[in-house]
N, C-alpha and C positions, 0 to 999 in steps of 0.2 A: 755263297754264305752271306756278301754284304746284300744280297738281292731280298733273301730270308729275314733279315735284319731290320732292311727298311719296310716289308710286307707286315711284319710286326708291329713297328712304329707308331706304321699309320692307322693297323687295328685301335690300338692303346691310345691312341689319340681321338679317332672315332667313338669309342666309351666313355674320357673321361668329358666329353663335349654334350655326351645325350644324359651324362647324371648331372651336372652343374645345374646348381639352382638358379635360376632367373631371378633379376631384380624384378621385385612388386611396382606396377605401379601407383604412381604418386601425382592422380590425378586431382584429387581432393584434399592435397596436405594441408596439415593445419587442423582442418576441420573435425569437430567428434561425429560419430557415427550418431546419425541422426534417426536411424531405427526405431525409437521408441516417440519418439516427437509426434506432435498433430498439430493441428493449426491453433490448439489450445494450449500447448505446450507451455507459453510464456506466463499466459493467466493461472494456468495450474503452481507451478510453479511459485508467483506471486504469492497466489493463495495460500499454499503450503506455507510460504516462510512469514507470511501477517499469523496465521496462526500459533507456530512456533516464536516467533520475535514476542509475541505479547504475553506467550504462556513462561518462558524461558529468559529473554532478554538477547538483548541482540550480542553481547559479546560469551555469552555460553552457545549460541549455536554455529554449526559449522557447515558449510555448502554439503560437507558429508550428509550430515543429519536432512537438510533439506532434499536431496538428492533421497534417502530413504526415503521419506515421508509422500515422495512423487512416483518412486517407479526409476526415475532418471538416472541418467550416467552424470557426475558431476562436470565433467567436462561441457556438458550440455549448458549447465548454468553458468559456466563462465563463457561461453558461445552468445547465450542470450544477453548477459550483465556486464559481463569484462570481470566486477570483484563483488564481493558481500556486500560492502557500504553501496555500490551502484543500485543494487538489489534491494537494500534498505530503501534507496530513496523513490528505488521506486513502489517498492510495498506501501509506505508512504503517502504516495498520489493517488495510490489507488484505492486507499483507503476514504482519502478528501475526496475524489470522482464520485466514489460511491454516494457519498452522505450529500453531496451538493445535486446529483441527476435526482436523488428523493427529492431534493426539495425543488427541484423542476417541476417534477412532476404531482405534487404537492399544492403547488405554488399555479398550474395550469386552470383559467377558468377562475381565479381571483384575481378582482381589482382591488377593492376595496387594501388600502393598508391594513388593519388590525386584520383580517384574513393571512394577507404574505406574513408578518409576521407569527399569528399562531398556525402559518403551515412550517416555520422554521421550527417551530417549537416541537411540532407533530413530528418533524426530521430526526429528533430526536427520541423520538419512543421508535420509529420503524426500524431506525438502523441504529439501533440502539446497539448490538455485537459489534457491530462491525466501528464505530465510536467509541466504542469502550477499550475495542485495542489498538484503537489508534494512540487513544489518552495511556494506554498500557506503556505500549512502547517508546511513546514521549516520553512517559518522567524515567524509563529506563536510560535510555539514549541522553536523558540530561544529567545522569549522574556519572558518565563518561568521561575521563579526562582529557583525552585528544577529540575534541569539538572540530566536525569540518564544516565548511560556510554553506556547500549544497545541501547538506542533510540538515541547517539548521531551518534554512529556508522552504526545504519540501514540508516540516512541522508546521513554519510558521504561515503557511499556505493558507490552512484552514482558518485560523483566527484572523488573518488576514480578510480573505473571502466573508467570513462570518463578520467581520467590524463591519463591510463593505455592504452588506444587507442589511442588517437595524440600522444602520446611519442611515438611509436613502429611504429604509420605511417611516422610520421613525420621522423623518425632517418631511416625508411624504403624505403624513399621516397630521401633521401640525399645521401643514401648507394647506391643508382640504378641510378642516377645521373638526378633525377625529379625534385629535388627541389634544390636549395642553400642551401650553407650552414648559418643554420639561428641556433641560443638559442631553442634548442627543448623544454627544462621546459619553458622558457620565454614565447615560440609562442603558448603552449600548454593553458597555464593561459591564457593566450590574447584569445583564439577562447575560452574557458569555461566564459572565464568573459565577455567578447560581448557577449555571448547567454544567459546567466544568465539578462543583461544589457535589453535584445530583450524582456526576457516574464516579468520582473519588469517592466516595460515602459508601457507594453500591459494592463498590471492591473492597471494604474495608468490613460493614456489616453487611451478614449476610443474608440478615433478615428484613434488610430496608427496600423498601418497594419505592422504584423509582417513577414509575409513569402516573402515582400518584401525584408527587412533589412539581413534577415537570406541569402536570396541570394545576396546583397547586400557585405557580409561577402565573400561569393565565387569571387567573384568581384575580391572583394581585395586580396584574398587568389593567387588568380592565378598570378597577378602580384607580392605579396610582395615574392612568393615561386619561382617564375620563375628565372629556370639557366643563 
């Protein structure tokens, strides 16, 4: 009987050994299933949320919403960014990258100053969408109350970058005897703030044509600069 007993036992021990579930392994913890990912993944991404930030404003949209707008698993964009504001700053630069490689490339095969600066000018009709939401999601992000110092800095990028090109043409341009002698800082602010003036106007009426105005600015440039 005890022989029967223990013949049993070790049946019933034998079954409950071959149904137990196994632990999964956790060779990639942590990480989201990167399934949908490509090598473009991050730029997409990007893209998605400059378009949304400037239609929307950055604090109505949600990694959710971006996440739709991509195809992606949300976890993916916190993989790529860590948080939304990371994500901002760098929608951001990528915005500045954009508008500055134009004017690289704008700007190649001119010496002459008044050239570099009306390819600056031209930077601005080409990537003129892609500037517009950058200036979008500026004055969104400045009516914000909790201000962080990286995201004020990835804005202040561009004006930055843009003081640092009329100042050097401009003073480039007086030095070679192209232009008069004019207030470099003063004429610098003056063409950054008329073109700031061009795409605020464009978002506000909708019947205002900007790439007029912009060469309108050239107009004026040729005469107020002329020796």
């Amino acid at each position: 009987m005890a022989k029967e007993e223990r013949s049993l036992r070790k049946t019933k021990d034998k079954r409950t050994t071959s149904t137990r579930v196994r632990p999964k392994r956790s060779g990639s913890a942590g990480r989201p299933k990167l399934s949908l990912a490509t090598p473009d993944a991050s730029l997409n991404i990007r893209e998605a949320a400059l378009e949304l930030f400037s239609r929307r404003g950055f604090s109505s949209v949600t990694t959710k919403d971006i996440a739709d707008a991509t195809g992606f698993n949300p976890a993916l964009i916190y993989y790529y960014f860590g948080s939304k504001e990371e994500l901002f700053r760098q929608v951001v630069t990528l915005a500045v990258e954009r508008a500055f490689e134009q004017f690289r490339i704008s700007r190649q095969g001119r010496e002459h100053p008044r050239d570099i600066l009306y390819g600056w000018l031209d930077t601005h009709i080409l990537q003129f969408d892609t500037i517009s939401k950058l200036i979008m999601i500026s004055i969104d992000y400045a009516k914000t109350d909790k201000r962080k110092s990286r995201l004020d800095e990835a804005i202040h990028q561009f004006y930055d970058e843009e003081r640092e090109v009329l100042q050097q043409t401009l003073s480039a341009g007086i030095a070679r005897g192209d232009f008069r002698k004019v207030d470099v800082a003063e004429t610098a602010t003056f063409i950054s703030t008329y073109l700031d003036g061009v795409f605020v106007r464009s978002m506000i009426l909708k019947k205002f044509e900007p790439t007029p105005a912009i060469r309108q600015l050239r107009s004026f440039l040729d005469a107020h600069l002329k020796p």
